[in-house]
N, C-alpha and C positions, 0 to 999 in steps of 0.2 A: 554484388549484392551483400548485405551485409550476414552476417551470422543471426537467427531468428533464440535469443533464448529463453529458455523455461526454468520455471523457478519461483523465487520467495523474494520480495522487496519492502523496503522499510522508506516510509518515509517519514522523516525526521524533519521537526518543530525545533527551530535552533536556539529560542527564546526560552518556550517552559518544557524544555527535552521531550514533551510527548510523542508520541509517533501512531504509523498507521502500518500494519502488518497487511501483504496483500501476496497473492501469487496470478502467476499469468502463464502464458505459453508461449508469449513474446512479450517481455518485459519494456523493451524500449517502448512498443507501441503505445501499451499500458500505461507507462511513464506519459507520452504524447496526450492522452486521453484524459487523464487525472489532469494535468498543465490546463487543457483547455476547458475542462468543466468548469476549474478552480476559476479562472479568470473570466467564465461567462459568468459568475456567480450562481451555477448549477449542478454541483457537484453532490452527489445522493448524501453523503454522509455532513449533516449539519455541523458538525466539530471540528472536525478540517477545515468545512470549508469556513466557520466562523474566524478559527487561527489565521487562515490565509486574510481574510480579510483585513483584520487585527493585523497583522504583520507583513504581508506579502509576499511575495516567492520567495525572493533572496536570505529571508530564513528558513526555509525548506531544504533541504537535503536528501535525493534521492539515491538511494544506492539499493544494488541484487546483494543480499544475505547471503542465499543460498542458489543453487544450481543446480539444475537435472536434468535424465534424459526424457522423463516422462510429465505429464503436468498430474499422474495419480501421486506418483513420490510430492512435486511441488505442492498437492492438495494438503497431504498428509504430515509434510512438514507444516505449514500455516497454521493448520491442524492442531498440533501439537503446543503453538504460541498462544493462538486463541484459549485455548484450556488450561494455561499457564497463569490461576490466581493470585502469582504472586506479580505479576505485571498489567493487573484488568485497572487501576487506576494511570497507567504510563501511558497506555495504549489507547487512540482515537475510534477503534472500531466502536461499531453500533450492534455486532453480533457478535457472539463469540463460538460462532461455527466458520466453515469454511463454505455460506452458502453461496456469498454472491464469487467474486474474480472474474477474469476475463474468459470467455468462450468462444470467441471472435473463432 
């Protein structure tokens, strides 16, 4: 079975470098999820998924930031980006809290 991790993920716009800041408690899964909303053309966040559409996967780039043992530290880190003014024009989110992520 593979290793389940928790953490902080970035996914990167390889065209106009934007990206989407997100955490989870199992990042792969996460990643699996985001993949398939994007290419249902159902993905909550309109900006994303307008990019993907515009470009398509293969300029996306997913990678784990950060790592934890807890998904309170991974909240608090994301946390921490989201409230980071000086990247609120880089960044694809829609909020700048750490309301939504994964729960599963």
């Amino acid at each position: 079975m593979d290793e389940v991790i928790i953490g902080v993920y970035k996914i990167s716009n390889t065209k106009d470098k934007r990206y989407y800041i997100g955490h989870s408690q199992n990042i792969d899964r996460r990643f699996t999820v985001h993949k398939s909303k994007l290419k249902c053309n159902k993905h909550v966040n309109i900006f994303l998924q307008r990019a993907y559409n515009k470009y398509g996967l293969d300029k996306f780039k997913f990678e784990i930031i950060h790592t934890f043992d807890t998904v309170e530290e991974a909240k608090d880190k994301e946390d921490e980006y989201l409230k980071n003014m000086e990247i609120r024009n880089e960044i694809y989110n829609l909020n700048y809290n750490n309301s939504g992520g994964d729960i599963m």
